[in-house]
PDB file of N, CA, C, O and CB in Angstrom:
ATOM      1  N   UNK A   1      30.100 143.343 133.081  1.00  0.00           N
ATOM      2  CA  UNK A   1      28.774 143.388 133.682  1.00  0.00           C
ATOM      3  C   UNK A   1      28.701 142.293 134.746  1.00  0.00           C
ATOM      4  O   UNK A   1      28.920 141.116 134.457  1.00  0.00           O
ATOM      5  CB  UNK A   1      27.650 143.209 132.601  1.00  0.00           C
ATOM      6  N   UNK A   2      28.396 142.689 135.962  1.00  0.00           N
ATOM      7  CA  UNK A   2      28.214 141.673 137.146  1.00  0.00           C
ATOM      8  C   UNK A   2      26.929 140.960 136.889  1.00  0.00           C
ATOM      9  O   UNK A   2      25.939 141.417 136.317  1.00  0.00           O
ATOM     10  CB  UNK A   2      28.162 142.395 138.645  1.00  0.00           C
ATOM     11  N   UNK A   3      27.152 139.355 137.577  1.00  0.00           N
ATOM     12  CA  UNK A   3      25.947 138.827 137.779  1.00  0.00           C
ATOM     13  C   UNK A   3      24.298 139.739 138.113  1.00  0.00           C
ATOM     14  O   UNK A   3      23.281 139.781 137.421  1.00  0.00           O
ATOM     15  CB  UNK A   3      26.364 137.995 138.861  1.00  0.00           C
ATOM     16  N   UNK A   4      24.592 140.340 139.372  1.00  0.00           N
ATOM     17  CA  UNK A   4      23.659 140.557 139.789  1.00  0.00           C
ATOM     18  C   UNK A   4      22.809 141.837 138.704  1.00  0.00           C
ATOM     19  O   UNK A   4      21.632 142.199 138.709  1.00  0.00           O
ATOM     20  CB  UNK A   4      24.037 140.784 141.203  1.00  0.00           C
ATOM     21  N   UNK A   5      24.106 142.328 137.745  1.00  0.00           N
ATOM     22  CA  UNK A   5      23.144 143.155 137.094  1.00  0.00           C
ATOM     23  C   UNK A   5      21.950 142.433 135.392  1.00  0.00           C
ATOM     24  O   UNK A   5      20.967 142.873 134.795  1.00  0.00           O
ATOM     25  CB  UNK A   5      24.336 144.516 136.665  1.00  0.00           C
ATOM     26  N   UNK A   6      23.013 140.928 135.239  1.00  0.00           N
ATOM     27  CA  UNK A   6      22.663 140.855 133.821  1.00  0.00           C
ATOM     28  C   UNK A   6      21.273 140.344 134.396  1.00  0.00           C
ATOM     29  O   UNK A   6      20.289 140.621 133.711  1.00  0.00           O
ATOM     30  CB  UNK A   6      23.663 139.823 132.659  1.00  0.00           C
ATOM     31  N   UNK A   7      21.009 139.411 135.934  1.00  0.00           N
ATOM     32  CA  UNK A   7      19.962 138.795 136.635  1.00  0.00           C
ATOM     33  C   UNK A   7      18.700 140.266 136.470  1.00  0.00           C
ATOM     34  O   UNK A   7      17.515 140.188 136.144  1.00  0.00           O
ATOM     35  CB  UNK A   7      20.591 138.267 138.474  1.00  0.00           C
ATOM     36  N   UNK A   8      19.382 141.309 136.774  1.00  0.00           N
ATOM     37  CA  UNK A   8      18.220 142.808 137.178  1.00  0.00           C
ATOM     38  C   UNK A   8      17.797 143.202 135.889  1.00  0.00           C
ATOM     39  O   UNK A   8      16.786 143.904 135.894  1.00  0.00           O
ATOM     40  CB  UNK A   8      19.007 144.419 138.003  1.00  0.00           C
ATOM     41  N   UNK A   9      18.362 142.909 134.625  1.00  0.00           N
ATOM     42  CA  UNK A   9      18.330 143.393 133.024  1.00  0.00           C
ATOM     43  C   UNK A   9      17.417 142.457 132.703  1.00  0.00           C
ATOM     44  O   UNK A   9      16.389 142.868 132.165  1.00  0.00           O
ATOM     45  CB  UNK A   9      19.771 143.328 132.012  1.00  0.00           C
ATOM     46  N   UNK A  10      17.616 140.493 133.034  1.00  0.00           N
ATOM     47  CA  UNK A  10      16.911 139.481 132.906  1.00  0.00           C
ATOM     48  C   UNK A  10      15.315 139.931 133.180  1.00  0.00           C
ATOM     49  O   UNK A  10      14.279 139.906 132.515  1.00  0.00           O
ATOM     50  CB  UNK A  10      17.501 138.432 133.812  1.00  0.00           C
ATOM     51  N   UNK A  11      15.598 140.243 134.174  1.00  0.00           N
ATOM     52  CA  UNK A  11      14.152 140.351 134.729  1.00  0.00           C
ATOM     53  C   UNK A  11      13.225 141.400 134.699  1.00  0.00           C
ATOM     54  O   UNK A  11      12.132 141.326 135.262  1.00  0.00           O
ATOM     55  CB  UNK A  11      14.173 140.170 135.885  1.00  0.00           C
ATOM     56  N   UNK A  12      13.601 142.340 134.088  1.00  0.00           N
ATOM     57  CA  UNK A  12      13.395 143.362 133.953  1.00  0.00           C
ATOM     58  C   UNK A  12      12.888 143.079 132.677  1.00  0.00           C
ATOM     59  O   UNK A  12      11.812 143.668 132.578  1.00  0.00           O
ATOM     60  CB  UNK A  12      14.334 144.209 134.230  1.00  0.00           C
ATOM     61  N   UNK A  13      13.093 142.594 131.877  1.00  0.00           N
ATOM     62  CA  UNK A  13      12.478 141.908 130.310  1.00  0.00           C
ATOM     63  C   UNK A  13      11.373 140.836 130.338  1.00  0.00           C
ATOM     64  O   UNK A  13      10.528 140.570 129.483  1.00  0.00           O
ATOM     65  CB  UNK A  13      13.717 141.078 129.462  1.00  0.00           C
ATOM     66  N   UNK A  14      11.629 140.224 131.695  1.00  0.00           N
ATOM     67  CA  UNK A  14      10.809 138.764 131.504  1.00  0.00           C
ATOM     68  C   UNK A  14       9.431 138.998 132.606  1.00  0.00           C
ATOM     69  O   UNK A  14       9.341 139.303 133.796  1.00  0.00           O
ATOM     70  CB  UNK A  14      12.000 137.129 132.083  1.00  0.00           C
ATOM     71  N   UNK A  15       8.510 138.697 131.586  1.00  0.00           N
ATOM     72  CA  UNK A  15       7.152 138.687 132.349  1.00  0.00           C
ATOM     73  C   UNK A  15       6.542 137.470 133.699  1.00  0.00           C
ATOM     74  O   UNK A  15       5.631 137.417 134.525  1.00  0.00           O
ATOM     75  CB  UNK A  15       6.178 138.541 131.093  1.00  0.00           C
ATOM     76  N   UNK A  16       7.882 136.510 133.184  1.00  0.00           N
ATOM     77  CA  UNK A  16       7.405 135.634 133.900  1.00  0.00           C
ATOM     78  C   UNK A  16       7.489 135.329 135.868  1.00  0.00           C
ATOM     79  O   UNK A  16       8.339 135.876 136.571  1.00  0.00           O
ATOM     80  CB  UNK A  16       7.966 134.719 133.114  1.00  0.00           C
ATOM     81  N   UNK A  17       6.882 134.786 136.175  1.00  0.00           N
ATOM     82  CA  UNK A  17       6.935 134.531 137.196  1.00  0.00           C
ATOM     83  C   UNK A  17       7.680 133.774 138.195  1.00  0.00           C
ATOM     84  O   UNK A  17       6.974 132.838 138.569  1.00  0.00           O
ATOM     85  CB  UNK A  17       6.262 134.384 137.149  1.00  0.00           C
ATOM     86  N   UNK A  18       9.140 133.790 138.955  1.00  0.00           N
ATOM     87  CA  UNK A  18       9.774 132.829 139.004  1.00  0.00           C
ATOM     88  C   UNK A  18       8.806 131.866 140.396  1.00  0.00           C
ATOM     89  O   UNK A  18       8.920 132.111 141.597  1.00  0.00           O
ATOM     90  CB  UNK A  18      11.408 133.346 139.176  1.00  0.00           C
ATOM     91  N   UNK A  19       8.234 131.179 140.008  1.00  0.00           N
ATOM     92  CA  UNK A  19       8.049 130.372 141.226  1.00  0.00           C
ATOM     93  C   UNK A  19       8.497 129.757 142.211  1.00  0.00           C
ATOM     94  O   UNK A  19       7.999 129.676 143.334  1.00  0.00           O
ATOM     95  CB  UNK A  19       7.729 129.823 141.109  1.00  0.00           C
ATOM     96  N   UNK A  20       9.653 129.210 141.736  1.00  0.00           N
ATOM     97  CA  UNK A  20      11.099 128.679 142.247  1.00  0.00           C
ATOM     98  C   UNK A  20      10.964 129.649 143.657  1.00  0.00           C
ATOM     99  O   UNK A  20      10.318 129.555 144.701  1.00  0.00           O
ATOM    100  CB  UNK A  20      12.719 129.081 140.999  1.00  0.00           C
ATOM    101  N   UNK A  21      11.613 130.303 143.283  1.00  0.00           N
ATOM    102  CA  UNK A  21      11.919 131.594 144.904  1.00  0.00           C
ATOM    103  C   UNK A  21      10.240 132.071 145.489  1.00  0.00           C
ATOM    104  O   UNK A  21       9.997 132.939 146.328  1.00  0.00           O
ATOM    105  CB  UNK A  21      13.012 133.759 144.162  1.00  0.00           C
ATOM    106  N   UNK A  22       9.505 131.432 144.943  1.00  0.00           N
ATOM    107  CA  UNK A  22       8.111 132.026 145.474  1.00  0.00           C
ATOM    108  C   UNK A  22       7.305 131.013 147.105  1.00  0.00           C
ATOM    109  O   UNK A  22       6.904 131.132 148.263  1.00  0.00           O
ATOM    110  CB  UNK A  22       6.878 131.835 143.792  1.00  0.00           C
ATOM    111  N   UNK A  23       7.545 130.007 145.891  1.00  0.00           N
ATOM    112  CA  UNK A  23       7.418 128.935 146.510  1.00  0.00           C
ATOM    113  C   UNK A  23       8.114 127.455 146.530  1.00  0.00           C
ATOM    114  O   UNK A  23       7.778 126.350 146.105  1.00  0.00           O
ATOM    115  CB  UNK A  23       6.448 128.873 146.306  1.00  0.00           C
ATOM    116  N   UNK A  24       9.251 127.972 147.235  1.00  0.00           N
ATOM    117  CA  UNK A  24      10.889 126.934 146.776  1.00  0.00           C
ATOM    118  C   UNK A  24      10.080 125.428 147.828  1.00  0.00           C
ATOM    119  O   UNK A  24      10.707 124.416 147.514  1.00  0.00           O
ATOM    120  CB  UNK A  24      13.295 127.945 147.873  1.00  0.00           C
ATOM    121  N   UNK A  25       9.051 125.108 148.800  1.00  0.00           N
ATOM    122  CA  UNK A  25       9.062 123.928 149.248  1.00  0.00           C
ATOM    123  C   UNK A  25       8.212 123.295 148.332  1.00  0.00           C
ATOM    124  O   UNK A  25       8.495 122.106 148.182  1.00  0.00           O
ATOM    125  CB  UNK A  25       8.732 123.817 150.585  1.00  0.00           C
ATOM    126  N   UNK A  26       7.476 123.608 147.818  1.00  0.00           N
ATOM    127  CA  UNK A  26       6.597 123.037 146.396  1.00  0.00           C
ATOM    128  C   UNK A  26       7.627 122.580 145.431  1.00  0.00           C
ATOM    129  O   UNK A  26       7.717 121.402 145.086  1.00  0.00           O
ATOM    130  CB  UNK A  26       5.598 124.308 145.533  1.00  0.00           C
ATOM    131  N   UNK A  27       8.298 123.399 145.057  1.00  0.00           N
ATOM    132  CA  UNK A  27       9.661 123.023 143.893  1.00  0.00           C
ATOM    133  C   UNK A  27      10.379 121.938 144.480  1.00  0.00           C
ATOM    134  O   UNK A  27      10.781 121.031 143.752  1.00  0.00           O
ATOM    135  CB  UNK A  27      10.912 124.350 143.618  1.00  0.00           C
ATOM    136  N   UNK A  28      10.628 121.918 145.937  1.00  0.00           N
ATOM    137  CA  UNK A  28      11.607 120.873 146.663  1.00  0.00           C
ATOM    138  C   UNK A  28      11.121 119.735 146.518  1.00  0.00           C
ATOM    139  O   UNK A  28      11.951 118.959 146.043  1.00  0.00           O
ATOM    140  CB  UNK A  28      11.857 121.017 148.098  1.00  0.00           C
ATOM    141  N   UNK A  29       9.573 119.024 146.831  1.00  0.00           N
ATOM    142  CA  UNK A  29       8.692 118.260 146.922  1.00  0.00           C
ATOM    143  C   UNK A  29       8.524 118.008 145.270  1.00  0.00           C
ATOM    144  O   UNK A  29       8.532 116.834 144.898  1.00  0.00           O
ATOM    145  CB  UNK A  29       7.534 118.818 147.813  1.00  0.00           C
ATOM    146  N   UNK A  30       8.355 119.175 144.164  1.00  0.00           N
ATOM    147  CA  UNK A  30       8.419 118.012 142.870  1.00  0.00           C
ATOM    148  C   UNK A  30       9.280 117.484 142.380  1.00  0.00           C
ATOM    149  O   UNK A  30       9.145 116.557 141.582  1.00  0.00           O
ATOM    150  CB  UNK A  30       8.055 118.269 141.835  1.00  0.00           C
ATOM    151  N   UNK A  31      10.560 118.050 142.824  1.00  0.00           N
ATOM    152  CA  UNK A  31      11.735 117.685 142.006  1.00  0.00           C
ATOM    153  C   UNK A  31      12.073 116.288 142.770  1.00  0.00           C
ATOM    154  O   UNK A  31      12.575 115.381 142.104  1.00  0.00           O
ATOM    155  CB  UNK A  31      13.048 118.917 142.013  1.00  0.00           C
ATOM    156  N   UNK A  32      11.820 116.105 144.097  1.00  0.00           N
ATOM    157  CA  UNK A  32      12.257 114.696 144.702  1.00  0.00           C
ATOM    158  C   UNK A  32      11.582 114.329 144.132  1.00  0.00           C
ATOM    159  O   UNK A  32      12.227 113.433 143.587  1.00  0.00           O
ATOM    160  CB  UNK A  32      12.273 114.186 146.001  1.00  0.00           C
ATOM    161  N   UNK A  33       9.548 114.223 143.288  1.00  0.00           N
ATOM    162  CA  UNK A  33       9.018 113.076 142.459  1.00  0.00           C
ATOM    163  C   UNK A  33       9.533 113.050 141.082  1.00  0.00           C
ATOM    164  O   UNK A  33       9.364 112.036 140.406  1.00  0.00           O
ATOM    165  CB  UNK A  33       7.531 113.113 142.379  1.00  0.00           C
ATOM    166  N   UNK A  34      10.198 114.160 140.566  1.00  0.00           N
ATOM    167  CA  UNK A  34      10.452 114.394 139.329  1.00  0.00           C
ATOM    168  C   UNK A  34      11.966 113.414 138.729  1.00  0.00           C
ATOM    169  O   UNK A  34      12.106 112.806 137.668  1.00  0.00           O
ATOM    170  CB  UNK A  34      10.566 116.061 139.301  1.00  0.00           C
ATOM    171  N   UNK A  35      12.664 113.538 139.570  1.00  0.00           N
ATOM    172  CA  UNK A  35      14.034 113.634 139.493  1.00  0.00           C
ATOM    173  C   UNK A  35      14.458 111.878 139.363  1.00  0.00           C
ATOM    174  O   UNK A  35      14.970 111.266 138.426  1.00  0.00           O
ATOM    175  CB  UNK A  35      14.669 114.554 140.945  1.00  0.00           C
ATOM    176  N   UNK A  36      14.082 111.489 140.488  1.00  0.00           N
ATOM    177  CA  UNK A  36      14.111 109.731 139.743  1.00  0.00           C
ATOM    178  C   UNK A  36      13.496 109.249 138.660  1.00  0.00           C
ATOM    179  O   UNK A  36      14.134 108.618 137.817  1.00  0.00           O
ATOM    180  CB  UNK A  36      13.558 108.707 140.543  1.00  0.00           C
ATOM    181  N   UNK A  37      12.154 109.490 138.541  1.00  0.00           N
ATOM    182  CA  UNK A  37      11.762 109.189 136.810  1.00  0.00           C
ATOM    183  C   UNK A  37      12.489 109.431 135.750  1.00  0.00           C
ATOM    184  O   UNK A  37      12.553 108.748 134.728  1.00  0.00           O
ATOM    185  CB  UNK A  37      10.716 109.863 136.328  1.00  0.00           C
ATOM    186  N   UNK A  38      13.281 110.840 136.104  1.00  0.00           N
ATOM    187  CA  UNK A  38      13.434 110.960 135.181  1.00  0.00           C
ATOM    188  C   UNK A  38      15.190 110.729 134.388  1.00  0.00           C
ATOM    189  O   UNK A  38      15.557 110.846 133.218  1.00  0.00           O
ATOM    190  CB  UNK A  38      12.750 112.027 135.228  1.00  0.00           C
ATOM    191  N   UNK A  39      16.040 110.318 135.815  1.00  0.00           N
ATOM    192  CA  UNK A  39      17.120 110.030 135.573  1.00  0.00           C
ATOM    193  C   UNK A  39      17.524 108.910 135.603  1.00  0.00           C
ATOM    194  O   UNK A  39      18.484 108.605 134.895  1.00  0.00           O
ATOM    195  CB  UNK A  39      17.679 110.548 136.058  1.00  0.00           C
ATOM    196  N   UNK A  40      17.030 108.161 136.264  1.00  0.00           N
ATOM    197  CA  UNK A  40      16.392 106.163 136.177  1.00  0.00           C
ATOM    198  C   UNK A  40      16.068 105.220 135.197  1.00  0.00           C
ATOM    199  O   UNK A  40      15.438 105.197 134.140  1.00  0.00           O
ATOM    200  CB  UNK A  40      15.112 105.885 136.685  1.00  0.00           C
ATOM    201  N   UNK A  41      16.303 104.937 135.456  1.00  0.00           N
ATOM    202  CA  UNK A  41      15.730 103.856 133.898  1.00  0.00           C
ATOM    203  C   UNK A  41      16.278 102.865 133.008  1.00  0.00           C
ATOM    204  O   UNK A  41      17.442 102.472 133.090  1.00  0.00           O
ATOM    205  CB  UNK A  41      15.447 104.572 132.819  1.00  0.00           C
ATOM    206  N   UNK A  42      15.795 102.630 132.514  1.00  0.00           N
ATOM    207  CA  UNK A  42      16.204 102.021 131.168  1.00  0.00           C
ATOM    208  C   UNK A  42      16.752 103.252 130.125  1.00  0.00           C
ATOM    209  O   UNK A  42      17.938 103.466 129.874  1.00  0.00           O
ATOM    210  CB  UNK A  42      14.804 101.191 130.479  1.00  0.00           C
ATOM    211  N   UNK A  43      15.660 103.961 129.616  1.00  0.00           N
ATOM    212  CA  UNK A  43      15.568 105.052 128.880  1.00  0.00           C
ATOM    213  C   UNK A  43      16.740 105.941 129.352  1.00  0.00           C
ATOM    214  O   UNK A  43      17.103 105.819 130.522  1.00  0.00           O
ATOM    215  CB  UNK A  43      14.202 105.667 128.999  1.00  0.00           C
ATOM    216  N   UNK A  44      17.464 106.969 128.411  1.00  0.00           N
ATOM    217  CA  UNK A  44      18.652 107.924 128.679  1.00  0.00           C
ATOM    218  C   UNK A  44      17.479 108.739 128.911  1.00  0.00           C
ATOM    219  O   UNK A  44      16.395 108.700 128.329  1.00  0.00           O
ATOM    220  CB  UNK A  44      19.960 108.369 127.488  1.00  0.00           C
ATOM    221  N   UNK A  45      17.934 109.603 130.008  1.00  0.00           N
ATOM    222  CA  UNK A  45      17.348 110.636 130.341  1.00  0.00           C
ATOM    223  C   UNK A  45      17.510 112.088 128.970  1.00  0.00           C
ATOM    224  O   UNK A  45      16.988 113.198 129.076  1.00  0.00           O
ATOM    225  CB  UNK A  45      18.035 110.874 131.865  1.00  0.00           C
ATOM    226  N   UNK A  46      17.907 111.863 128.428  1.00  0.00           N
ATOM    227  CA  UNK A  46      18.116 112.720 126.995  1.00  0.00           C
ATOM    228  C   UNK A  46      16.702 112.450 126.191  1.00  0.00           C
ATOM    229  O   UNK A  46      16.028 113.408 125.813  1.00  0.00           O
ATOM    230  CB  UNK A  46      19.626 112.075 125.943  1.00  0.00           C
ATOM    231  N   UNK A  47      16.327 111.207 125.974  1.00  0.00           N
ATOM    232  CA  UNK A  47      15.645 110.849 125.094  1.00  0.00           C
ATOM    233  C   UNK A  47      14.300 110.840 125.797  1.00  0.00           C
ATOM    234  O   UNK A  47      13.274 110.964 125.128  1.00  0.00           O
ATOM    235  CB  UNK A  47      16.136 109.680 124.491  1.00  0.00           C
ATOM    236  N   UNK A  48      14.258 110.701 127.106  1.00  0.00           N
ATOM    237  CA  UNK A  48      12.748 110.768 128.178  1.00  0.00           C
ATOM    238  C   UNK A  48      12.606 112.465 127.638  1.00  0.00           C
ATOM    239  O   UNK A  48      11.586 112.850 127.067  1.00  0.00           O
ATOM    240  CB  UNK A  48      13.048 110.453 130.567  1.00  0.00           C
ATOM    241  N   UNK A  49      13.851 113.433 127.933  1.00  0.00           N
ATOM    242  CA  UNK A  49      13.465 114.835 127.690  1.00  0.00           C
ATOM    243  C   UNK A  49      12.928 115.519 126.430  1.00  0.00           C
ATOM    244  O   UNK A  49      12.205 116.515 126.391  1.00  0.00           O
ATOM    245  CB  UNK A  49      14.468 115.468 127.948  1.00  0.00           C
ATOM    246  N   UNK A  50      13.522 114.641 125.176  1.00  0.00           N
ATOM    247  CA  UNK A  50      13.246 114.604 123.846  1.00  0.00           C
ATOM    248  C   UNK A  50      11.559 114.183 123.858  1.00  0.00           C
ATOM    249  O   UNK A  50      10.619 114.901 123.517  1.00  0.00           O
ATOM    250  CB  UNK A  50      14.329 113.503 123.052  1.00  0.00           C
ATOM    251  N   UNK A  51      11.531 113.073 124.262  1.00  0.00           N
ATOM    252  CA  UNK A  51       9.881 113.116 124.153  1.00  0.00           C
ATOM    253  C   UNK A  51       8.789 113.534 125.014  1.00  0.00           C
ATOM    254  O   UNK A  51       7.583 113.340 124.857  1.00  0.00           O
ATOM    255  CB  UNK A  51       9.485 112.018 124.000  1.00  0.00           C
ATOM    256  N   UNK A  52       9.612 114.347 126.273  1.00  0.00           N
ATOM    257  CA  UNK A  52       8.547 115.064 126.249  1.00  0.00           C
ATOM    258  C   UNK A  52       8.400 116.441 125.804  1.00  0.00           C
ATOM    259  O   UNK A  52       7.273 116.932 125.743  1.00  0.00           O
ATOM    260  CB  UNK A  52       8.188 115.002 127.270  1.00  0.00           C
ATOM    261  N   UNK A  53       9.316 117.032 125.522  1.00  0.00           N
ATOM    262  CA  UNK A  53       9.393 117.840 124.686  1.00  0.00           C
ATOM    263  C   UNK A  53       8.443 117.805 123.383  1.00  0.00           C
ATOM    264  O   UNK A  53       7.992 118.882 122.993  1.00  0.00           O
ATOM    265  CB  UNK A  53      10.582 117.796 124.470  1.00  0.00           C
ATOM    266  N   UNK A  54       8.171 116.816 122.805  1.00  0.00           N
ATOM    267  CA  UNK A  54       7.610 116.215 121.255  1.00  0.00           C
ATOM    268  C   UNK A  54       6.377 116.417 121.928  1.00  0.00           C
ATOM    269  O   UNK A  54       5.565 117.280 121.596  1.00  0.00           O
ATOM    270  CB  UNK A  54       8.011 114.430 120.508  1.00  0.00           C
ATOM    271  N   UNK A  55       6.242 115.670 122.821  1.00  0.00           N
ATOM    272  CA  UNK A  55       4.630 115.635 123.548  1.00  0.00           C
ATOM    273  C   UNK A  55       4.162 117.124 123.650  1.00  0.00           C
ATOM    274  O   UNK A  55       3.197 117.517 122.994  1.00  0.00           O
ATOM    275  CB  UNK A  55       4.601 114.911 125.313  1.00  0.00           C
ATOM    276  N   UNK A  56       4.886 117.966 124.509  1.00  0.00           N
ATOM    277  CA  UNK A  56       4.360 119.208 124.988  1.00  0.00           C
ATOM    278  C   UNK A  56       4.054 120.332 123.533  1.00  0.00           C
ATOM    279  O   UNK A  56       3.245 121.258 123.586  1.00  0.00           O
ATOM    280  CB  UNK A  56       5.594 119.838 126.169  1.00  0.00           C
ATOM    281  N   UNK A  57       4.972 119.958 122.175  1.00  0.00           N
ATOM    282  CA  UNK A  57       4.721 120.405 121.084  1.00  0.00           C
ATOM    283  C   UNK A  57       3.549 120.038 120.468  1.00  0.00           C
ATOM    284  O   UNK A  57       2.713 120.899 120.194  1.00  0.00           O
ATOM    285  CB  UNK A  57       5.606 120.203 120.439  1.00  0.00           C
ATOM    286  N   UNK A  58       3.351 118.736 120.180  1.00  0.00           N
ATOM    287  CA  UNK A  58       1.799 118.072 119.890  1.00  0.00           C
ATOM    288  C   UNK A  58       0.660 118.726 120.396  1.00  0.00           C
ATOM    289  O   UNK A  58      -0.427 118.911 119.849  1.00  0.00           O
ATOM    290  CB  UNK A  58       1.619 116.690 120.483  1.00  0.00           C
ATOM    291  N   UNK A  59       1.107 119.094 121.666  1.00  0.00           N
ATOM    292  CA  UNK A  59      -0.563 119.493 122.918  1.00  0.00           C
ATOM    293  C   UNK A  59      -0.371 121.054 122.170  1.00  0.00           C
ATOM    294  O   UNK A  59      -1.368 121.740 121.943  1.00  0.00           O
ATOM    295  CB  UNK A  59      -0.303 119.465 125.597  1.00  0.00           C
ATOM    296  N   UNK A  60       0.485 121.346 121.952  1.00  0.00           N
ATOM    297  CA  UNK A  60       0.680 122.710 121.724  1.00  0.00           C
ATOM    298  C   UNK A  60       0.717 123.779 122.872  1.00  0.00           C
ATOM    299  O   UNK A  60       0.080 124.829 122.955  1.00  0.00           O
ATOM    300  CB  UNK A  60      -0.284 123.042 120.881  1.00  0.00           C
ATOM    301  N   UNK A  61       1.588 123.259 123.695  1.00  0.00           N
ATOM    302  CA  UNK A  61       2.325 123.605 125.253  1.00  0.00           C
ATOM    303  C   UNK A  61       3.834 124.341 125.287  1.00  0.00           C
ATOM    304  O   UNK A  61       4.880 123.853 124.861  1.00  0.00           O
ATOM    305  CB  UNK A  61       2.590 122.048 126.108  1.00  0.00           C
ATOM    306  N   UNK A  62       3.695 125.332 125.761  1.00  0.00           N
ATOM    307  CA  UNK A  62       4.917 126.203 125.869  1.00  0.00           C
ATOM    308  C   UNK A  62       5.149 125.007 126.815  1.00  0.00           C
ATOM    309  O   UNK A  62       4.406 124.203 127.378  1.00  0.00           O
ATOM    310  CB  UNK A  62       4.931 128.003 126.389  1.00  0.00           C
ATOM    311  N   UNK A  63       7.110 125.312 126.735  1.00  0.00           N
ATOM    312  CA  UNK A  63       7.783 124.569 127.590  1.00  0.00           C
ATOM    313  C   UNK A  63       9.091 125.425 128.264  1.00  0.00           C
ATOM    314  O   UNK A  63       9.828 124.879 129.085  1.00  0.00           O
ATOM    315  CB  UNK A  63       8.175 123.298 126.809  1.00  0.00           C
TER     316      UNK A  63
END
């Protein structure tokens, strides 16, 4: 099975919306604020993802 078909099967199942390709200069602009917080630090970027993960479960937030 080629890429482009398991991508057409993917999507073909998924309700969701890719925003990414909708609006890729919005995505460009968060990921430059996103991307140093979150790979920077003190903190392993494993364990920044772990809690927010914990967080977004608490709020009771799909992730």
């Amino acid at each position: 099975m080629s890429t482009s078909e398991t991508n057409a099967e993917a999507s073909a199942h998924d309700d969701s919306l890719n925003l990414g390709a909708l609006i890729p200069e919005h995505f460009a602009r968060f990921f430059e604020f996103f991307k140093p917080g979150h790979t920077e630090g003190v903190v392993p970027p494993r364990i920044k993802e772990l809690a927010r993960l914990k967080i977004a479960a608490l709020n009771q937030c799909d992730t």
